[in-house]
C-alpha positions in Angstrom: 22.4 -18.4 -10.2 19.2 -20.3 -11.5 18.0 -19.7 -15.1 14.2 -18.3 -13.7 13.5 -16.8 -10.3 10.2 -18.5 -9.0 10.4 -18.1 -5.6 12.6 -16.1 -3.0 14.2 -19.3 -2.0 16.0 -19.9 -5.4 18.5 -17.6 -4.3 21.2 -18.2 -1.6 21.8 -15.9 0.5 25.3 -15.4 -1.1 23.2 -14.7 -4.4 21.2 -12.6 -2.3 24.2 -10.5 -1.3 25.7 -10.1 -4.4 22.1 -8.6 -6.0 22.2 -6.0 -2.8 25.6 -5.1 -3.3 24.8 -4.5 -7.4 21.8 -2.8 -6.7 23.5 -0.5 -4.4 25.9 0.3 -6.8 23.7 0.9 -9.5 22.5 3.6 -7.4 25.3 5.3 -6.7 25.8 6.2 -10.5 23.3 4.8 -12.8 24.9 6.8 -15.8 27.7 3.8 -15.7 24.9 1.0 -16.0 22.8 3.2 -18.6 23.6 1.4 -21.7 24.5 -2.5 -20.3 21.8 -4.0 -21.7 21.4 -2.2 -24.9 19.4 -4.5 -27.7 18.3 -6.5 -24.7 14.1 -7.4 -24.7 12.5 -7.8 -21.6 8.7 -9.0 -22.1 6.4 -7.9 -18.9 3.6 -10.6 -18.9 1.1 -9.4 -16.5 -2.4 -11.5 -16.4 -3.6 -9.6 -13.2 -3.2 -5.8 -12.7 -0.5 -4.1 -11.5 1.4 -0.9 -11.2 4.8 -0.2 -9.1 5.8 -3.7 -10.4 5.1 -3.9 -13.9 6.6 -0.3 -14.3 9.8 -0.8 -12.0 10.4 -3.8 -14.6 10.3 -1.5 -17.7 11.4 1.4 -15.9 14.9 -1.3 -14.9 15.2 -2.6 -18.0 14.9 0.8 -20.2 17.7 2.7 -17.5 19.7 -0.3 -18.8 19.6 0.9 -22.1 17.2 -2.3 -23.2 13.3 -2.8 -24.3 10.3 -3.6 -23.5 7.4 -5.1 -24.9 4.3 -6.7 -23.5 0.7 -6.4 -22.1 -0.6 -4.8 -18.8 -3.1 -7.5 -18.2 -4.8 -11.0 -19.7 -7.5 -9.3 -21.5 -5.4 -7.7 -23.8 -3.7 -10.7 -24.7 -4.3 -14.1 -26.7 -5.3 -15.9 -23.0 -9.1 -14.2 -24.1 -9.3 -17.1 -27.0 -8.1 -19.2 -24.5 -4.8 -20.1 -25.2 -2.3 -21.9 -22.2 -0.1 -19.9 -20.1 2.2 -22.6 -21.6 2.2 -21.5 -25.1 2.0 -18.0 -24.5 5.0 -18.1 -22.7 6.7 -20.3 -25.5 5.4 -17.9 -28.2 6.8 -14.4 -26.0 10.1 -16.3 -25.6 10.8 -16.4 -28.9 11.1 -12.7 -29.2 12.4 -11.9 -25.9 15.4 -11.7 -23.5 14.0 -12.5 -20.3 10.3 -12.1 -19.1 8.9 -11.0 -15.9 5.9 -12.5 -15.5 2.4 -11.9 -13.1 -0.2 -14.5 -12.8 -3.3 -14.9 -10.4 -3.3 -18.5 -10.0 -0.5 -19.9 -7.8 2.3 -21.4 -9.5 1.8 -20.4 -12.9 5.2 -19.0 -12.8 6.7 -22.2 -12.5 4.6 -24.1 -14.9 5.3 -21.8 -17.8 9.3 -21.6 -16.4 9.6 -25.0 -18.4 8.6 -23.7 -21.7 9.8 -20.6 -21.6 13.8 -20.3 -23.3 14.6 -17.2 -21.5 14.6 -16.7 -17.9 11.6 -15.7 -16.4 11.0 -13.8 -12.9 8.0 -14.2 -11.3 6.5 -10.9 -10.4 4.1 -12.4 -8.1 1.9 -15.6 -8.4 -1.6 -15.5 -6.9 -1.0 -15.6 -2.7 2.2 -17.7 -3.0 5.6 -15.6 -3.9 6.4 -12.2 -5.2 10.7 -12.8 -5.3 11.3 -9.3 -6.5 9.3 -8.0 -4.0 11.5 -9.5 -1.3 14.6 -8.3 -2.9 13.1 -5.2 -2.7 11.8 -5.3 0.7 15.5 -6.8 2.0 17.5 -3.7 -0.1 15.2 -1.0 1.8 16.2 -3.1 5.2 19.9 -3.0 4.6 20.0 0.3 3.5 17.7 1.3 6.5 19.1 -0.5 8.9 22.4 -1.6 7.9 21.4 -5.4 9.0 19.6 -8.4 7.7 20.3 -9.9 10.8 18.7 -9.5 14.9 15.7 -7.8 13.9 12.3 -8.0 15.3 9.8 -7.8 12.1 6.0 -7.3 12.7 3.8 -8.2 9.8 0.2 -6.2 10.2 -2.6 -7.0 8.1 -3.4 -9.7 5.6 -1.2 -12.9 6.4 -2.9 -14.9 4.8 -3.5 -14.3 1.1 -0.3 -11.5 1.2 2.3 -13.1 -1.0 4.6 -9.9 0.1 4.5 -11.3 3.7 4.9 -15.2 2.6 7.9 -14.1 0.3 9.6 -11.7 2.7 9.3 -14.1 5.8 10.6 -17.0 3.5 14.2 -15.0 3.0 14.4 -13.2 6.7 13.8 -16.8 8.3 17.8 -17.5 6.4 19.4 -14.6 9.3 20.2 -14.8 12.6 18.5 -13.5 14.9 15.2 -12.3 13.4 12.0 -12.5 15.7 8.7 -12.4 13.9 5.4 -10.7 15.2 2.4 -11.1 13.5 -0.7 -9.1 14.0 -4.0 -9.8 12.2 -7.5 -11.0 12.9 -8.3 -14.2 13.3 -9.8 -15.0 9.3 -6.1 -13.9 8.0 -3.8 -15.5 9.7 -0.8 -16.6 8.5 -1.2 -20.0 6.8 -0.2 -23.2 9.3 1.7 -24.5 6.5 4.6 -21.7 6.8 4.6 -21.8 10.9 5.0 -25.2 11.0 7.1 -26.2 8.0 8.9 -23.0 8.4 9.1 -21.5 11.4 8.4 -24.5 13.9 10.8 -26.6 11.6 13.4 -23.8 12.1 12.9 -23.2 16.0 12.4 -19.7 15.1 11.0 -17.3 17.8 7.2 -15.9 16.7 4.2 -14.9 18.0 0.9 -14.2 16.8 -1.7 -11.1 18.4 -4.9 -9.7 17.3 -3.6 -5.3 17.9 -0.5 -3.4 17.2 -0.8 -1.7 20.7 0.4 -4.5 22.6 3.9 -5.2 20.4 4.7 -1.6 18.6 7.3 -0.9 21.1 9.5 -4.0 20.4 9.5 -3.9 16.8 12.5 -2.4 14.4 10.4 -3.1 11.3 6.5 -2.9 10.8 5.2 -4.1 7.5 1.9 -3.2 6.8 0.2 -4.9 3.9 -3.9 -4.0 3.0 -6.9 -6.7 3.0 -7.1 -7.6 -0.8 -10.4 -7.4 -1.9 -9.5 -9.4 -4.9 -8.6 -12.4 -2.5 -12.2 -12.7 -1.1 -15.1 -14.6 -2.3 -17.5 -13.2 0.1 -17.7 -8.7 -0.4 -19.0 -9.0 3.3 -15.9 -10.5 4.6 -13.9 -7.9 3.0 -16.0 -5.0 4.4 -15.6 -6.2 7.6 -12.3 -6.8 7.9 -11.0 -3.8 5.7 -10.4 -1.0 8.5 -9.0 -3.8 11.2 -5.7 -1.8 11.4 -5.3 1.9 10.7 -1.6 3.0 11.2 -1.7 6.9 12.0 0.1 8.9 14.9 -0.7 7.8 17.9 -0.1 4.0 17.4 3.3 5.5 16.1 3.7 7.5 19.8 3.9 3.3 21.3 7.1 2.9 18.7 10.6 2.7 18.8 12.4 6.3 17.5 13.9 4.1 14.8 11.0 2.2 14.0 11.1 1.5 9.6 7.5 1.5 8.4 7.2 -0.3 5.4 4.6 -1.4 2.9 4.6 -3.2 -0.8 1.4 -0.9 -1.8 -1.1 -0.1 -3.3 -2.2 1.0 0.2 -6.1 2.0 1.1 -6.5 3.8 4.1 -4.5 0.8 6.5 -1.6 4.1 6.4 -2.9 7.1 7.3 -1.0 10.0 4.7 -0.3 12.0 8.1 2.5 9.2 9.1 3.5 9.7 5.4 5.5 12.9 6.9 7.0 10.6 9.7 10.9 9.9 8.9 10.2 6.3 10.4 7.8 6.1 6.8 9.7 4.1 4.3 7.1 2.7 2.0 7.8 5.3 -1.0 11.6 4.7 -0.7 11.1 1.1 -1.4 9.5 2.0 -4.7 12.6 3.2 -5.7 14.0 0.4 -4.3 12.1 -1.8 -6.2 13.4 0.0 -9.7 17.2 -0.6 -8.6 17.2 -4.1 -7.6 15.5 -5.0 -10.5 17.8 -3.6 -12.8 20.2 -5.9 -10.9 18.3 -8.5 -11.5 18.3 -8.4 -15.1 21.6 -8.0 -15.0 22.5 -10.5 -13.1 19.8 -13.2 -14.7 21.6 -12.2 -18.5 24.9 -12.7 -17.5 25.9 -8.8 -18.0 26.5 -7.9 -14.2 30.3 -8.1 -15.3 30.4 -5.7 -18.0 30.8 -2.7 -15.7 33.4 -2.7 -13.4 32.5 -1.8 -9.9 33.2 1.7 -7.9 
């Protein structure tokens, strides 16, 4: 496996595999993985606000019996006096293990990758890639579904600013059999630059439509995502494009009885909370998702995935 994980598509699928498989045995008994990466320093960098991420990083790392130091966002740290991303990075890597790192413009990540001596993980880089994301998103599907393989995924929402949806369409497009639908208005669409050097160069099946109405019944999986307000220039765009889609009960009535309903959050009101109920609603389990596939992660990323034997 690479030194750094930029994007989704530095993994192989084998690599892929092998995190899923850890992951899942983590879970099974964490108590055997508790103290793996005792006097081990992970360094959360995050220069744009987060939550479930930044805290499924330290919540991984300190179940692994390892620390964590670092700041919650840039103006808490030296990038306020201006320095580089560069020389941060260089400067945290001296006193670190590894680093997972958030940044708001894209490709950040992979800038400071070639100064930093550890490995980094990007935890999400402007609208371009969010790799753990993905791993998480791809864990909840296997354990929901038993399959990475002949599904039909909808993507609802924000296409085109949603790194989630760029990230997670990036690893599905590697398995057979996987039909994409995406539904979204017009202004966030999903970039032409994926549909044709992606999915046109792949010959994979896709279509794009404007309501969920028309496709809920076919899909297995529907991954909602929210507009970002912090993606807009213009407030007026945003306000009118906020409430486009509004999952709730009776759009759910049109869908399959073993439909997955999935989300990276934070949501706004794109979920209703009465589908939160609905056993097809898998958003919350894919936080806890999120913690266990990181802590394979680490593992795997310092070379310590061997030091427990497996179940």
């Amino acid at each position: 496996m690479k030194k750094s994980i930029i994007d989704p598509m530095d993994l192989s699928v084998e690599e892929i595999s092998d995190l899923l498989d850890l992951a899942n045995d983590i879970m099974k008994d964490r108590t055997r993985y508790q103290d793996v990466a005792k006097h081990k320093i992970l360094a959360t960098l995050f220069f744009e606000p987060s939550t479930r991420t930044r805290l499924s990083f330290e919540s991984a790392m300190l179940s692994l019996g390892g620390s964590v130091l670092g700041f919650p966002n840039a103006n808490v740290s030296s990038a306020t006096k201006g320095e580089s991303v560069t020389d941060t990075i260089w400067t945290v890597s001296c006193y670190s293990d590894i680093i997972a790192m958030r940044h708001p413009k894209e490709g950040a990540p992979r800038v400071a990758m070639r100064r930093s001596k550890v490995p980094l993980i990007n935890a999400g880089d402007g609208g371009h890639n969010h790799p753990t994301q993905t791993l998480t998103d791809l864990l909840t599907i296997q354990r929901e579904k038993g399959r990475l393989n002949n599904l039909t995924v909808g993507f609802c929402g924000d296409l085109k600013f949603g790194r989630t949806v760029h990230s997670l369409l990036k690893a599905l497009s590697r398995y057979e059999g996987v039909k994409f639908v995406f539904i979204s208005p017009e202004e966030l669409k999903l970039p032409e630059y994926l549909k044709e050097d992606l999915l046109d160069a792949k010959h994979l099946e896709y279509k794009e439509v404007r309501t969920m109405e028309e496709v809920m019944g076919e899909l297995d999986i529907l991954y909602m995502t929210r507009v970002q307000q912090e993606r807009f220039f213009n407030e007026q765009d945003y306000l009118r494009l906020r409430d486009t889609y509004i999952l709730d009960l009776n759009k759910l009535e049109l869908a399959k009885k073993d439909l997955t309903i999935m989300h990276p959050l934070p949501r706004v009101n794109e979920i209703s909370t009465e589908v939160d109920d609905d056993p097809r609603a898998c958003y919350f389990k894919q936080v806890e998702n999120g913690r266990y596939v990181r802590m394979a992660l680490i593992l795997t990323l310092l070379s310590l995935d061997h030091e427990v034997e497996r179940l």
